[in-house]
C-alpha positions in Angstrom: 113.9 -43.3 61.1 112.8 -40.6 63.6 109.7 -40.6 65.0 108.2 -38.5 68.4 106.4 -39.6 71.4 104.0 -37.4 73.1 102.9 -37.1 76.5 99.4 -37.9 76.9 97.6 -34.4 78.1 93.9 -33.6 77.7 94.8 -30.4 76.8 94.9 -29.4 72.4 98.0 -30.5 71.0 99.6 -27.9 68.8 100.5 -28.3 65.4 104.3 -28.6 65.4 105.7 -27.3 62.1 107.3 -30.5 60.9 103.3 -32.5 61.3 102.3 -29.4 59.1 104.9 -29.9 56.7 104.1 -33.5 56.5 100.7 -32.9 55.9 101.2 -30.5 53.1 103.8 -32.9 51.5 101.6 -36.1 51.8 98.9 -33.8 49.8 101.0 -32.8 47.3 102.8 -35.9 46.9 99.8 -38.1 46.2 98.4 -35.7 43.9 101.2 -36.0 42.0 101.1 -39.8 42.6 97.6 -40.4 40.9 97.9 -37.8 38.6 101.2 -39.6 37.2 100.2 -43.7 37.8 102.9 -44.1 40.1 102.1 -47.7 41.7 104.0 -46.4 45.4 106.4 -44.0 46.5 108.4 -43.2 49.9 109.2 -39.9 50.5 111.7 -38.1 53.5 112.8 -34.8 54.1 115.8 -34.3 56.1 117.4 -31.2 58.2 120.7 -30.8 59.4 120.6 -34.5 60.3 117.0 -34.9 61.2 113.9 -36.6 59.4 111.3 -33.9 60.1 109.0 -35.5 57.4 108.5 -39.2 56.4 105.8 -40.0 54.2 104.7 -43.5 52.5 102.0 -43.7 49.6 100.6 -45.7 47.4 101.5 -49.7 47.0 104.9 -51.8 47.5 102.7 -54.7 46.0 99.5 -53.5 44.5 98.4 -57.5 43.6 98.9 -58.6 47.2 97.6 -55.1 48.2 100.6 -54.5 50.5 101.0 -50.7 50.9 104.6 -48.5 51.1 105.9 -48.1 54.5 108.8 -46.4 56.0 111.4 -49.2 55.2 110.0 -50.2 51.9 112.9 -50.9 49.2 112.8 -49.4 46.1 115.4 -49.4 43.3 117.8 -46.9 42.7 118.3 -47.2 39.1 120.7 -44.8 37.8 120.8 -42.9 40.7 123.2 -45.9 41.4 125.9 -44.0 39.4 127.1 -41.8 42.1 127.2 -44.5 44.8 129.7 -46.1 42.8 131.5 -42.6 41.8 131.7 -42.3 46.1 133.3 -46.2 45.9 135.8 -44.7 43.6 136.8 -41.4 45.1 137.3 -43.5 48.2 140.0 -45.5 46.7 141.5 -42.3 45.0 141.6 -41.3 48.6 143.4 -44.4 49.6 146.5 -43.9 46.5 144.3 -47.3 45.3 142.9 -45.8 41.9 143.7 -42.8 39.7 141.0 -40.7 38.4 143.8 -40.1 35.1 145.4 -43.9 34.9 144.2 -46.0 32.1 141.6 -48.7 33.8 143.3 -51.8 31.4 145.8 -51.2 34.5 143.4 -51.9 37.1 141.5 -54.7 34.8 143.0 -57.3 33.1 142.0 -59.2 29.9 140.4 -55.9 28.4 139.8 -55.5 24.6 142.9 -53.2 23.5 140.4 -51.3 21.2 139.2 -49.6 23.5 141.6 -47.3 23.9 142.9 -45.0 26.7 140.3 -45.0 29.1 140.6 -43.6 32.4 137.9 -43.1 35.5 137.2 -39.8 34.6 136.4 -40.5 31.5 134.3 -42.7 32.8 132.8 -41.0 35.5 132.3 -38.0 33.6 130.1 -40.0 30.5 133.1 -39.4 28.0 134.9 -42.7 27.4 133.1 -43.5 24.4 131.4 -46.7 25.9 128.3 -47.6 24.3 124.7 -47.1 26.4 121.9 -49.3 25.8 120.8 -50.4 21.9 117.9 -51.1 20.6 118.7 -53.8 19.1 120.6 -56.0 21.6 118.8 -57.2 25.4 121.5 -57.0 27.8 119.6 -57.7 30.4 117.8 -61.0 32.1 116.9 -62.9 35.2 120.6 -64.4 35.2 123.0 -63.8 38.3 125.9 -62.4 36.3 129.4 -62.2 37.7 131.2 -59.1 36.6 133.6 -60.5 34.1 129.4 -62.0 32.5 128.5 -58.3 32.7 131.5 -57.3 31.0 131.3 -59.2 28.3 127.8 -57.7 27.7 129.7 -54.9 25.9 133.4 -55.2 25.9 133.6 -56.3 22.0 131.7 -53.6 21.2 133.3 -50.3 19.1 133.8 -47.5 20.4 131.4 -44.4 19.7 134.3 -42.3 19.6 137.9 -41.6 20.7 137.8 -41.0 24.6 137.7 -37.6 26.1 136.4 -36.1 22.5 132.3 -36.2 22.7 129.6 -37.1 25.7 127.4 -39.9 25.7 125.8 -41.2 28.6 126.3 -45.0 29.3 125.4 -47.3 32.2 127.8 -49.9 31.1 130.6 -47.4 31.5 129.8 -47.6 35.5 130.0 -51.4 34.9 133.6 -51.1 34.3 134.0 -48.3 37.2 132.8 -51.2 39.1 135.1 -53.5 38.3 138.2 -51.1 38.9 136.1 -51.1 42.2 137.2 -55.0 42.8 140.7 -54.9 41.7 141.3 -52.0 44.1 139.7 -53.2 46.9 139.9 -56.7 46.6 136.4 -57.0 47.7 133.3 -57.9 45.5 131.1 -54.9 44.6 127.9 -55.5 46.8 131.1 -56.4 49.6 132.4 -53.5 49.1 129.3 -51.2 49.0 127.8 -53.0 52.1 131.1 -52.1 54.3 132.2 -49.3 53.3 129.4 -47.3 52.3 125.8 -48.9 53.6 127.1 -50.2 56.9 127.9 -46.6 57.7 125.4 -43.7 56.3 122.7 -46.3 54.6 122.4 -49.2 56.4 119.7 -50.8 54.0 121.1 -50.1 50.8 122.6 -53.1 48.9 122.9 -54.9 45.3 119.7 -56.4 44.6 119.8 -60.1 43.7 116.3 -61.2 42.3 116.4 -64.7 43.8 116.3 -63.8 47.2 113.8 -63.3 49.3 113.1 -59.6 50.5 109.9 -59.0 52.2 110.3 -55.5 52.4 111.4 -54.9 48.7 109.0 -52.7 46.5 107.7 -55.1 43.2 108.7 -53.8 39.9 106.1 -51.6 37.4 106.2 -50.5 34.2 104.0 -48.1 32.2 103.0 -48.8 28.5 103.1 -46.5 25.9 99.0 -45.7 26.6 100.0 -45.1 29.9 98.7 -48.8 31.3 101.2 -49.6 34.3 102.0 -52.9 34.7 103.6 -55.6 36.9 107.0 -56.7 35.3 107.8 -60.3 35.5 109.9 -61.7 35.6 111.6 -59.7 37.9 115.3 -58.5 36.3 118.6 -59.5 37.8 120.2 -56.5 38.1 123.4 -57.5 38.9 124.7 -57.1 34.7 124.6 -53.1 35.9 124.9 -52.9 39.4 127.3 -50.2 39.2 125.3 -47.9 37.0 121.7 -49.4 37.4 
């Protein structure tokens, strides 16, 4: 994070444009804050390499009345998806995946129904692998290992032939993250942590829900009346890490 230290003068202290801009954004940020119910938020705005406005707001734990700061750690839910496209186009780089090579190459024991599926099927929310239902919990508070998280939806049907429809799907990343493994021959949160945290985003990581992490944000979520509440138990995300 940037910051700047000022000499000490007696004399005024102008304005710079990025304490204006700041200011403004802090404004408009926590009106859109309250208005909305968010429980905290961290916001920074960054030019041609530099942070020229940081701001925190709101609560990282509203029960222990701990507020946001600079390093707070939020989720990245979905937004997830294109950190693990990035893992992917980094082994197409190295000749160690191919966007157009069917995946039951690259991972082994998977249901033949499933047809031809390739990463940019995948990628691209076209493979025909199913999202979420309605009427199955794939989540939990267990540590899943990939071949767990998987299983979550392997077995299922296809919702059409591959390459024919869109659908969005989370669980589609899951298996982008396993070709992830068999490429690299590192496990996912290993790989993420040294090739792509370690040098752009040094605090990103797969979340694991047992482990202590002071400055991670607590988990809300907003009722139907618009109520937010604390979720707990707190989810292990690790049955979606790729997409989620």
């Amino acid at each position: 994070f940037a910051c700047t230290v000022r000499a000490q003068s007696a004399a005024p202290v102008a304005v710079s444009k990025a304490d204006a801009l700041a200011t403004e954004l802090r404004e408009v940020a926590e009106a859109y804050r309250v208005e909305h119910g968010i429980v905290g938020m961290s916001i920074a705005v960054i030019d041609d390499g530099a942070v020229i406005a940081d701001v925190a707001l709101g609560s990282r734990d509203r029960e222990a009345k701990l507020a946001v700061e600079s390093a707070t750690l939020f989720r990245l839910a979905s937004v997830s998806k294109p950190v693990t496209a990035t893992a992917i186009m980094q082994l197409v780089d190295a000749k160690k995946l191919a966007l157009d090579s069917d995946v039951h190459g690259y991972v082994r024991d998977l249901e033949p129904k499933l047809g031809a599926l390739t990463l940019r099927r995948i990628l691209s929310h076209t493979s025909g692998l199913r999202h979420y239902r309605i009427d199955r919990v794939d989540g939990g508070t267990l540590h899943r290992s990939t071949s767990e998280a998987l299983e979550l939806f392997v077995h299922d049907e296809l919702l059409f032939e591959p390459g024919t429809k869109y659908s969005y799907s989370t669980h589609a990343f899951t298996l982008a993250h396993a070709c992830v493994e068999s490429a690299s021959g590192l496990a996912f949160p290993e790989y993420i942590h040294a090739r792509i945290a370690k040098g752009v985003a040094p605090s990103l990581a797969c979340e694991v829900a047992s482990e202590r992490e002071p400055a991670r944000s607590a988990p809300y979520t907003k009722t139907a009346v618009g109520v937010v509440l604390r979720s707990e138990p707190r989810e292990d995300l690790s049955w979606k890490y790729g997409g989620g």
